[in-house]
N, C-alpha and C positions, 0 to 999 in steps of 0.2 A: 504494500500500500504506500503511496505517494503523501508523502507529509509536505502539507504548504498551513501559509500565514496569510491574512488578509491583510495590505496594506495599500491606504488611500485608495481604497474601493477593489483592488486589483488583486486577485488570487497570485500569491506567488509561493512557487515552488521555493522547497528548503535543500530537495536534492536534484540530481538531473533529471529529464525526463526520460525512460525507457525507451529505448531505442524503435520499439513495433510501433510506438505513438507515432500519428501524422497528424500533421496539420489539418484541424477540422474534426478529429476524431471528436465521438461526444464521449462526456466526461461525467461520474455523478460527485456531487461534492456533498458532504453533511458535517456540520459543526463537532469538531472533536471535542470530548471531556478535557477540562482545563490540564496543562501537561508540564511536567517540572523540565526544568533548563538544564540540557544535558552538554556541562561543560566539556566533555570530550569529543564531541558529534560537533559542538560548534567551533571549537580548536581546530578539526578534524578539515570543517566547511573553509575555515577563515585561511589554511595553509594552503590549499587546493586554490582558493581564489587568488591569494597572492602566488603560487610558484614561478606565477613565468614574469614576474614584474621588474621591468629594467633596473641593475645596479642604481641608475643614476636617479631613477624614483626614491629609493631607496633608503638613499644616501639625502637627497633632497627631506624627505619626511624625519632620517633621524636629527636633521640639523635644524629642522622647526620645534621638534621637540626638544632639543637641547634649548635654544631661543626663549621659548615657552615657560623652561623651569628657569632662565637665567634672569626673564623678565618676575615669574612669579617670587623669585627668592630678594629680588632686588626691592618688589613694591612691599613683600613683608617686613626687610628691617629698614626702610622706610617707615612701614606705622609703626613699628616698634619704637623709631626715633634713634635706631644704628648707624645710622648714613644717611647721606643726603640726597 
């Protein structure tokens, strides 16, 4: 069974879709029982999506997040009254 999410109106898939599917096939859908977050299955989805993502993405995202902590460390001892 195909596990999806409804988001901004739009059924989406959490895995691939089965290869016998075509385009058009009809489909049944019914609301599943509320279901706990399965950190490994979403680890699992998140590394798949990134594998083929270029070095230089990469490199660009860890250098905004460094950015990010250098800004938020700096406005904290600011309100502390550490620095100026």
């Amino acid at each position: 069974m195909l596990k999806a999410v409804l988001r901004k109106g739009a059924i989406v898939p959490l895995d691939p879709l089965p290869p016998e599917w075509e385009e058009g096939a009809a489909l049944e859908v019914a609301k599943a029982a509320a279901t706990q977050l399965d950190i490994g299955a979403w680890a699992k989805s998140m590394n798949q999506l990134c594998a083929d993502s270029p070095a230089e993405d990469e490199a660009a995202m860890r250098n905004a997040i460094d950015e990010q902590r250098r800004q938020a460390k700096a406005q904290a001892r600011r309100d502390m009254g550490l620095s100026a």
